[in-house]
N, CA, C and O of each residue as an XYZ file, in Angstrom:
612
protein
N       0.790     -1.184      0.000
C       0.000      0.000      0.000
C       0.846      1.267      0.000
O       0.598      2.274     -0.664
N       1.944      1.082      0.883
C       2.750      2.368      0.684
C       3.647      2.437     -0.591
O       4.584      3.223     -0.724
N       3.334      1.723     -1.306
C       4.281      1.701     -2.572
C       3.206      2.686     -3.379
O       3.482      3.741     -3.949
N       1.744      1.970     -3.255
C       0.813      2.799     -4.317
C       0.858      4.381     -3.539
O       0.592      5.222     -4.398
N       1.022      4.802     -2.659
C       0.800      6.185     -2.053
C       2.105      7.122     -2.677
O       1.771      8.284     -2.907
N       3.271      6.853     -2.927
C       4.489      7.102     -3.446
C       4.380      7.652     -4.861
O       4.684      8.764     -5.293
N       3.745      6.330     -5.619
C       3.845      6.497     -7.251
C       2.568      7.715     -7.484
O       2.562      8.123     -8.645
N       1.499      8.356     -6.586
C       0.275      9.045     -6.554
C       1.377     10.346     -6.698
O       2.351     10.623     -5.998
N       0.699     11.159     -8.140
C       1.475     12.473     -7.966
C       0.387     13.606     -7.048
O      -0.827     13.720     -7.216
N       1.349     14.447     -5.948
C       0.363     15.350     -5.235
C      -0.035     16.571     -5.663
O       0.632     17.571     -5.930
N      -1.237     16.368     -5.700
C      -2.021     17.881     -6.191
C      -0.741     18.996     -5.908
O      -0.500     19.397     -7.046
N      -0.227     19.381     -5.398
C       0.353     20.749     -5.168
C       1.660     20.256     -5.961
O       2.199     21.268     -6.409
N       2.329     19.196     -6.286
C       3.449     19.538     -6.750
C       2.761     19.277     -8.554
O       3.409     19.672     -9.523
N       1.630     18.688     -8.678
C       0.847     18.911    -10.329
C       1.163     20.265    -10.433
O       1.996     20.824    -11.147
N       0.191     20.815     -9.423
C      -0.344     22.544     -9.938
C       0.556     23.301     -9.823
O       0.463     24.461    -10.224
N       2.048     22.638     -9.032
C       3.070     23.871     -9.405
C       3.986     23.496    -11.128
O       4.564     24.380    -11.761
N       3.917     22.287    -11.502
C       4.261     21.847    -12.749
C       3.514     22.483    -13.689
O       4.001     22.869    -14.752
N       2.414     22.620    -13.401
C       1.940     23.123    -14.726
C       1.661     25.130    -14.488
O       1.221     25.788    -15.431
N       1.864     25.522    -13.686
C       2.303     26.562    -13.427
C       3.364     26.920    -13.791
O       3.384     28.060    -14.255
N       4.490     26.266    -13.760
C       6.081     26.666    -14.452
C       6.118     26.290    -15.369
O       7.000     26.889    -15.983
N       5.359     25.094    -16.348
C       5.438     25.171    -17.823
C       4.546     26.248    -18.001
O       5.371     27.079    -18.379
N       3.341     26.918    -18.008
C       2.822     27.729    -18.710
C       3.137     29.400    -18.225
O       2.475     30.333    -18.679
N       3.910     29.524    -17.542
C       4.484     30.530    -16.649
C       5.474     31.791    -18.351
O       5.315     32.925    -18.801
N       6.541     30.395    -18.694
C       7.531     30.986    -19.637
C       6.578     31.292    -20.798
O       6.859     32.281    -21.474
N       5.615     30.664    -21.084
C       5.523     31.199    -22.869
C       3.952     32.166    -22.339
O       3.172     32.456    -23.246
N       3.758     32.405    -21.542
C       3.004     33.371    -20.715
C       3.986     34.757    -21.038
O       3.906     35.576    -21.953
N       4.927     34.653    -19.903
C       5.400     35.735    -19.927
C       5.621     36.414    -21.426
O       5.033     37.479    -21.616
N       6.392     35.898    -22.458
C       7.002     36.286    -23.362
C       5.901     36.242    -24.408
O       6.268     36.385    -25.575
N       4.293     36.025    -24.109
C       3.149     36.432    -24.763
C       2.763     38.336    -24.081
O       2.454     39.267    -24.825
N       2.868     38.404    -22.990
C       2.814     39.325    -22.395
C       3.572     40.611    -22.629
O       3.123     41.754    -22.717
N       4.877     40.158    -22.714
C       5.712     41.251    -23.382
C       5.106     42.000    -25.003
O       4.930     43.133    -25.451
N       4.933     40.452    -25.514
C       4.553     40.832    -26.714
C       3.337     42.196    -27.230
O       3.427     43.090    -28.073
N       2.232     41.797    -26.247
C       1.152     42.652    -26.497
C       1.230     43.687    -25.955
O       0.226     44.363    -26.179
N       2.365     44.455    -24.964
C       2.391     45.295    -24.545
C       3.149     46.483    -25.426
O       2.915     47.681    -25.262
N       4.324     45.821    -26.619
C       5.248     46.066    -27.522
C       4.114     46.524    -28.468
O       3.998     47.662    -28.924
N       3.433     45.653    -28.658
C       2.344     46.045    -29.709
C       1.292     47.205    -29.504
O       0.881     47.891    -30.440
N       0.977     47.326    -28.465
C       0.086     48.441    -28.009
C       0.798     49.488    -27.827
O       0.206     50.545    -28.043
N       2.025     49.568    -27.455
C       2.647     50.833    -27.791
C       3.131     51.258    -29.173
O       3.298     52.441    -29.472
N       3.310     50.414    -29.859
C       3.966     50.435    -31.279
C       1.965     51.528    -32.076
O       1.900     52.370    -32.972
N       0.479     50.771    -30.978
C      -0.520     51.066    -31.518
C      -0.115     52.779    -31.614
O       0.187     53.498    -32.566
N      -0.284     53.052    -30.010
C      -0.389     54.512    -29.626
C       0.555     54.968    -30.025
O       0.731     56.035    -29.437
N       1.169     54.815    -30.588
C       3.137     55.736    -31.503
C       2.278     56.411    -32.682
O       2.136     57.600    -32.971
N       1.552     54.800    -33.484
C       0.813     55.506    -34.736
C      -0.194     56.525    -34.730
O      -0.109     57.503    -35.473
N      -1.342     56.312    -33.762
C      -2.790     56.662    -33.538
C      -2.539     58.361    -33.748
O      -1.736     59.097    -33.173
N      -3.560     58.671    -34.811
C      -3.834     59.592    -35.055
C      -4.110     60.598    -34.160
O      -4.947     60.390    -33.283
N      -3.343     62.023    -34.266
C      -3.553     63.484    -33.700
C      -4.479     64.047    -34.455
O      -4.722     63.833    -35.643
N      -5.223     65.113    -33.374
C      -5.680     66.257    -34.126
C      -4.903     67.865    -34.121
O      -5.102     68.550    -33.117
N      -4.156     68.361    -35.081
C      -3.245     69.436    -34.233
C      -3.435     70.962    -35.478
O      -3.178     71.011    -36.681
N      -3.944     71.964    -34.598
C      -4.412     73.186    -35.423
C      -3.181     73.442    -35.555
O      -2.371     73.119    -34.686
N      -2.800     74.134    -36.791
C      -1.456     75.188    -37.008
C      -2.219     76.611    -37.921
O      -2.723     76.804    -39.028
N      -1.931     77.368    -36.710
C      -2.752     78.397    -37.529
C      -1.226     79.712    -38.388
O      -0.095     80.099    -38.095
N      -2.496     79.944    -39.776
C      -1.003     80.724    -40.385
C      -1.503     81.994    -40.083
O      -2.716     82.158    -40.217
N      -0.860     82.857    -39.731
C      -0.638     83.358    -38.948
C       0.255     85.026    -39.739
O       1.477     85.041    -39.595
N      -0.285     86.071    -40.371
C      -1.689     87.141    -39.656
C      -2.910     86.513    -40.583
O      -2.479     85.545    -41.209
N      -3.959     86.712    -40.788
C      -4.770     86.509    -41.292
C      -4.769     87.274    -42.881
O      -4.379     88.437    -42.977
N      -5.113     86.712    -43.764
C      -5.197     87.023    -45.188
C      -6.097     88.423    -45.148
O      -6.979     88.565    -44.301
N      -5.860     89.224    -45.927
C      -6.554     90.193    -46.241
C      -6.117     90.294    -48.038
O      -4.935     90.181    -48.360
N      -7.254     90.524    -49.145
C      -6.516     90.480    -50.640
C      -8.428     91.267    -51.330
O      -9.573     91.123    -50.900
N      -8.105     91.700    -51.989
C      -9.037     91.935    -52.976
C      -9.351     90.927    -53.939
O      -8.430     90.451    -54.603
N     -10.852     90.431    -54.149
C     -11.699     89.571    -54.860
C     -12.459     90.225    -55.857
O     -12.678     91.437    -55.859
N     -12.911     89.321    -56.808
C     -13.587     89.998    -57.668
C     -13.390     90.551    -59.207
O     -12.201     90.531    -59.526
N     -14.179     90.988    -60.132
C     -13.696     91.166    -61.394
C     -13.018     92.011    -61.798
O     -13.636     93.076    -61.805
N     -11.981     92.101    -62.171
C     -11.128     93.397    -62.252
C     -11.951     95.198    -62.739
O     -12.783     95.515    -63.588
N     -11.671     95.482    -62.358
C     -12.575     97.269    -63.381
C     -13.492     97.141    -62.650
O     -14.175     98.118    -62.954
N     -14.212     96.430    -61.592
C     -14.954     97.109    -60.964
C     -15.181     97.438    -59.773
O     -14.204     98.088    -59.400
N     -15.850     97.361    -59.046
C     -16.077     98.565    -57.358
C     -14.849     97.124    -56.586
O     -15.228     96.036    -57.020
N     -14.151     97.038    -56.054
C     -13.347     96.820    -55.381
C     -14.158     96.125    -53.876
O     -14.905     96.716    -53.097
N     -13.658     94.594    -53.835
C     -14.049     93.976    -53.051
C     -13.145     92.897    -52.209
O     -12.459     92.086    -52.830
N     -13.161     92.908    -51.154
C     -12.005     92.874    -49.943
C     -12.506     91.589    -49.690
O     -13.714     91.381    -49.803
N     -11.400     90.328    -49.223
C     -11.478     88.887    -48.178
C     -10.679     89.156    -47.220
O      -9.540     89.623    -47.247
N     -11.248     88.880    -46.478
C     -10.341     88.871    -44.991
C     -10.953     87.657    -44.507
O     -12.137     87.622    -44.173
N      -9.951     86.361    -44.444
C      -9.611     85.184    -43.932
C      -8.775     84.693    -42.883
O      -7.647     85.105    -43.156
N      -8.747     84.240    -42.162
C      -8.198     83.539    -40.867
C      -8.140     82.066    -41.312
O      -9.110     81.376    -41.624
N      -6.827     81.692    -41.290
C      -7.002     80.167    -41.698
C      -6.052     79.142    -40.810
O      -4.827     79.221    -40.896
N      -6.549     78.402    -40.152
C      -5.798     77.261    -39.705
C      -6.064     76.057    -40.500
O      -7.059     75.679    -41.118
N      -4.901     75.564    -40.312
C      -4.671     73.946    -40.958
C      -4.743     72.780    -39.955
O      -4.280     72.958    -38.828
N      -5.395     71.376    -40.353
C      -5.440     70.493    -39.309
C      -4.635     69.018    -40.065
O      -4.800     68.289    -41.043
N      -3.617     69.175    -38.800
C      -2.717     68.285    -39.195
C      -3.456     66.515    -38.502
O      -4.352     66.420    -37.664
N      -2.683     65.282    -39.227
C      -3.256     64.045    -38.169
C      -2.222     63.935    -37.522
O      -2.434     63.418    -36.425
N      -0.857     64.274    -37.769
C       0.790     63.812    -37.304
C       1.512     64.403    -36.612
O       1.459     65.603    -36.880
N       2.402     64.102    -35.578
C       2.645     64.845    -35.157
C       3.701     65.581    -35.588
O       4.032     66.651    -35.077
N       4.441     64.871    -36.834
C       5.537     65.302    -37.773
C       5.222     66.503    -38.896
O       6.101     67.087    -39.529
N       3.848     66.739    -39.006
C       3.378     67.680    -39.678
C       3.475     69.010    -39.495
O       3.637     69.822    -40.405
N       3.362     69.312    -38.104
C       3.591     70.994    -38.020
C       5.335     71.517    -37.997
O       5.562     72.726    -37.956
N       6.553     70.473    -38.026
C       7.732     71.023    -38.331
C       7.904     71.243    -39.937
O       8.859     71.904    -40.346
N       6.878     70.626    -40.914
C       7.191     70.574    -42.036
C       6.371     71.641    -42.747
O       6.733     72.094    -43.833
N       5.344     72.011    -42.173
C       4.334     73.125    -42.457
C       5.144     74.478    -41.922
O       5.307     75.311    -42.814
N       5.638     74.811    -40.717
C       5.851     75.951    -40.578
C       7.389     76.346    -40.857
O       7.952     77.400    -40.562
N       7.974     75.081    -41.583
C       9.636     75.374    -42.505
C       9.106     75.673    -43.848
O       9.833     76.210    -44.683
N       8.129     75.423    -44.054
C       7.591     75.956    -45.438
C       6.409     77.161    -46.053
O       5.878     77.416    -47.134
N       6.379     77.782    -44.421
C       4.817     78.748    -43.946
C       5.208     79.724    -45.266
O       4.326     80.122    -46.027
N       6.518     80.037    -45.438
C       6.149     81.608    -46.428
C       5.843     81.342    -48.083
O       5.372     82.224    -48.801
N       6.159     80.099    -48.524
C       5.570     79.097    -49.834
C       3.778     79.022    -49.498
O       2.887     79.608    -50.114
N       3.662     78.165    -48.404
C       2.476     78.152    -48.152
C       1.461     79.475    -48.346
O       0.476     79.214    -49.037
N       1.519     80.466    -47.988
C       1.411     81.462    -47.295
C       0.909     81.976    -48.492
O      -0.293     82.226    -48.583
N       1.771     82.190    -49.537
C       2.122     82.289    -50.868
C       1.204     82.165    -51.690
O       0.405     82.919    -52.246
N       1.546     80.572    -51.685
C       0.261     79.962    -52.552
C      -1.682     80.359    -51.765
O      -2.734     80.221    -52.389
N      -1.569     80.716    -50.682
C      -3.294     80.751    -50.490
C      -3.455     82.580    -51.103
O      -4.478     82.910    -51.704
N      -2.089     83.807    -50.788
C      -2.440     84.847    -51.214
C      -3.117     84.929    -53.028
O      -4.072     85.451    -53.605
N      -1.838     83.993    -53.406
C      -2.863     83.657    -54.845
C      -4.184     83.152    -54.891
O      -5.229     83.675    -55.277
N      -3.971     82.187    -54.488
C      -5.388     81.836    -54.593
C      -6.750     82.699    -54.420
O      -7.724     82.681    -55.172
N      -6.571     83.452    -53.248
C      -7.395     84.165    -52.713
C      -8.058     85.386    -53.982
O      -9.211     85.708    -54.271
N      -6.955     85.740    -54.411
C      -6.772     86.817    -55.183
C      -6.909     86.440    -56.941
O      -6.905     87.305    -57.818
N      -7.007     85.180    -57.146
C      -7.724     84.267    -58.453
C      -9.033     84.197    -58.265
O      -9.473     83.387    -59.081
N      -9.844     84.614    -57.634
C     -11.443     84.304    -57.233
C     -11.798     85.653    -57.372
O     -11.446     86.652    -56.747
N     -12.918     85.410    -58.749
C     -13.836     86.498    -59.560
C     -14.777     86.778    -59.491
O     -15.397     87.715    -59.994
N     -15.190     85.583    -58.502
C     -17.003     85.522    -57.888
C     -17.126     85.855    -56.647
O     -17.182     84.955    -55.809
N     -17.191     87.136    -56.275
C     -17.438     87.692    -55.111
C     -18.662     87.219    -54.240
O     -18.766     86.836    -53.074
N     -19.482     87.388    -55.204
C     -21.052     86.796    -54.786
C     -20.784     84.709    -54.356
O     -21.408     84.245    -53.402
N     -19.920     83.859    -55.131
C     -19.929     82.553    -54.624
C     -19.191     82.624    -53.499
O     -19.250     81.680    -52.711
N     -18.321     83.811    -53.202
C     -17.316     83.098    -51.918
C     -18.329     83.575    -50.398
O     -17.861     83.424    -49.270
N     -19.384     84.005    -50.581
C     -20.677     84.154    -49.898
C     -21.341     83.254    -48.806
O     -21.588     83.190    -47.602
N     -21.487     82.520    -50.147
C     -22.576     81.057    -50.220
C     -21.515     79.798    -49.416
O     -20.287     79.830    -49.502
N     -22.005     79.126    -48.933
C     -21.168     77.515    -48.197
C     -20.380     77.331    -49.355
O     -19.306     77.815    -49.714
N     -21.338     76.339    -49.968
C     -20.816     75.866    -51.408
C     -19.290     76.753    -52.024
O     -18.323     76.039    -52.288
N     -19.186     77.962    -52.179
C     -18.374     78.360    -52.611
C     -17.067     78.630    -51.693
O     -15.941     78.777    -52.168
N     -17.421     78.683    -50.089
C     -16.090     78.518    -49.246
C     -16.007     77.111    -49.338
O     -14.814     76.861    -49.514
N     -16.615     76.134    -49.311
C     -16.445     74.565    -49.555
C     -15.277     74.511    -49.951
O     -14.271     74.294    -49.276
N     -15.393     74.780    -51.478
C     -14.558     74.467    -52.925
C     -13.390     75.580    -52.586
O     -12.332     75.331    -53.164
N     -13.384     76.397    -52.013
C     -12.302     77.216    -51.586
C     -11.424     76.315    -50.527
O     -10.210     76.130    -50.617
N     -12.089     75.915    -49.743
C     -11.157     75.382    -48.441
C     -10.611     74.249    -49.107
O      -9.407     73.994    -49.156
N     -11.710     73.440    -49.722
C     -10.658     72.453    -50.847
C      -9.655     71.996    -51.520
O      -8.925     71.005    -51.516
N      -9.932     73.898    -52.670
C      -8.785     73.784    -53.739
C      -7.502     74.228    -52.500
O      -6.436     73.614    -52.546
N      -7.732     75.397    -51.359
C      -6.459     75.757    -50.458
C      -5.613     74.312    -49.897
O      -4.414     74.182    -49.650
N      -6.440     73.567    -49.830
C      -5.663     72.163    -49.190
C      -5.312     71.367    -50.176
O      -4.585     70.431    -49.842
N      -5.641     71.456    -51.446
C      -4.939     70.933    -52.794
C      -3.802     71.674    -52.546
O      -2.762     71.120    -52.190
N      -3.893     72.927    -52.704
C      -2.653     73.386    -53.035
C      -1.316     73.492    -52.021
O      -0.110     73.579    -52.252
N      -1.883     73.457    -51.140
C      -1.104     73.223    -49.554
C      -0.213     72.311    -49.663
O       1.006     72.476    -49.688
N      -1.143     70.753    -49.768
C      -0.678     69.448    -49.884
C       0.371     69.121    -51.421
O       0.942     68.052    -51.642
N       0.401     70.325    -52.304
C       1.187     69.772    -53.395
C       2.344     70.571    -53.272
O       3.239     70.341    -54.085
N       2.568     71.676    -52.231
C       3.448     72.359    -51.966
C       4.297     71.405    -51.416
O       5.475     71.244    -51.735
N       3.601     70.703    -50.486
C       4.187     69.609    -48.913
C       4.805     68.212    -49.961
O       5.754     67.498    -49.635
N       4.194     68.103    -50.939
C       4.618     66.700    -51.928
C       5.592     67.097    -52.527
O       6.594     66.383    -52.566
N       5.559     68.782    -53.381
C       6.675     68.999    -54.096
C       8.004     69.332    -53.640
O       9.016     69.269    -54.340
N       7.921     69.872    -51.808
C       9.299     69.734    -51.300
C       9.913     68.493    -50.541
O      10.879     68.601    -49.787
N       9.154     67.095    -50.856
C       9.237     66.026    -50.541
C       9.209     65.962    -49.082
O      10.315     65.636    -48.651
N       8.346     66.156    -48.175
C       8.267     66.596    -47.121
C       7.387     64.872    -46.265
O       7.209     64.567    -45.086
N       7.084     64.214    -47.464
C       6.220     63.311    -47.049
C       5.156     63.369    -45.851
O       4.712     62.306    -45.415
N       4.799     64.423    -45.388
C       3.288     65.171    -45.309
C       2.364     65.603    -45.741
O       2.266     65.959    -46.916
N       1.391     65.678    -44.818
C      -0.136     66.295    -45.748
C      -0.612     66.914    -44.517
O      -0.378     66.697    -43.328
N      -1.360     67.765    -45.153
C      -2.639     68.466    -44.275
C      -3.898     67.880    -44.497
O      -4.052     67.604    -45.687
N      -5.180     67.490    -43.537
C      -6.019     66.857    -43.458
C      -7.168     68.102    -43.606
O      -8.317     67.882    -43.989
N      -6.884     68.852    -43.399
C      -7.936     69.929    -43.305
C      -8.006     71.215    -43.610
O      -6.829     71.537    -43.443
N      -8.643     72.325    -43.991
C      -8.158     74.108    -44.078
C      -9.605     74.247    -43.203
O     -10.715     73.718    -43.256
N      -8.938     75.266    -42.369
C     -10.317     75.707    -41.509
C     -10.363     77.825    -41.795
O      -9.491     78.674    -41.608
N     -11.759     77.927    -42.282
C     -11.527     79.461    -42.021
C     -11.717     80.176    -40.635
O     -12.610     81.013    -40.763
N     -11.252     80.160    -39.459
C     -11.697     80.733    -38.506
C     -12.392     82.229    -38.437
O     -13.192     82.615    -37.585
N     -11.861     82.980    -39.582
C     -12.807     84.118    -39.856
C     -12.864     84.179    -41.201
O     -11.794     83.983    -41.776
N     -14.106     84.462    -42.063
C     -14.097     84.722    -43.433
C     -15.604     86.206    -43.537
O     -16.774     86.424    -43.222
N     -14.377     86.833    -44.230
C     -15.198     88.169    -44.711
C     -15.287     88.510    -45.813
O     -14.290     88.076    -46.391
N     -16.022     89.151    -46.613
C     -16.379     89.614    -47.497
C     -16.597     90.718    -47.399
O     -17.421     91.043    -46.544
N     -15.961     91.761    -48.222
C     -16.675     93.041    -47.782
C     -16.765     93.675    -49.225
O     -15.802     93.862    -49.969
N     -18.288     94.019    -49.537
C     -18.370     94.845    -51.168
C     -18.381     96.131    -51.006
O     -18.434     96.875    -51.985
């Protein structure tokens, strides 16, 4: 009888066996997902205003006649956080390209209406984003915001 009590494995030295086999590939699962969730939050998208900074002021409208003023406030919305060193090494290009723009617009009466700041804030972030491509900057802007837009006839 004491032979069969011997060969009986005891509950506590089972449950520490299988505790130290599943212990190692535990741990080094653990590491893993923690590597990964930070590797998540490294990527995960920002929201970050860069505003340019004084605000646009330009004459709109058809040439030869009564003289009509925009006064714009514009911030840009970046997702990265690598985006606003590459936007404000390039602010006076940028800057540049929206005074044109501003000052290419013949329809006083559309820049009024939604619809026509729409297609404005649009084409400004076309042109933003091909500034940011053409100095190989491998950035973009996600957004043009007007914080103030005026019209004045």
């Amino acid at each position: 009888m004491t032979n069969c009590k011997l060969m009986t494995p005891q509950p506590k030295s089972v449950l520490f066996g299988l505790l130290l086999l599943f212990s190692v590939p535990l741990t080094g699962w653990a590491e893993e997902a923690v590597t990964a969730e930070e590797e998540s939050s490294e990527e995960q998208e920002i929201t970050d205003y860069i505003a340019m900074e004084p605000s646009f002021v330009t004459h709109v409208g058809a040439s030869g006649g009564k003289l009509t003023y925009l006064k714009a406030a514009v911030s840009l919305r970046a997702s990265k956080q690598t985006t606003r060193p590459a936007v404000e090494s390039h602010m006076p290009r940028l800057r540049h390209e929206l005074v044109m723009l501003f000052g290419e617009q013949t329809d006083a009466d559309m820049l009024t209406t939604m619809d026509g700041q729409e297609a404005l804030r649009e084409e400004a972030k076309s042109r933003i984003n091909g500034v940011l491509e053409e100095q190989q900057t491998g950035e973009v802007i996600t957004g043009v915001l007007f914080t103030e837009f005026v019209v004045q006839k």
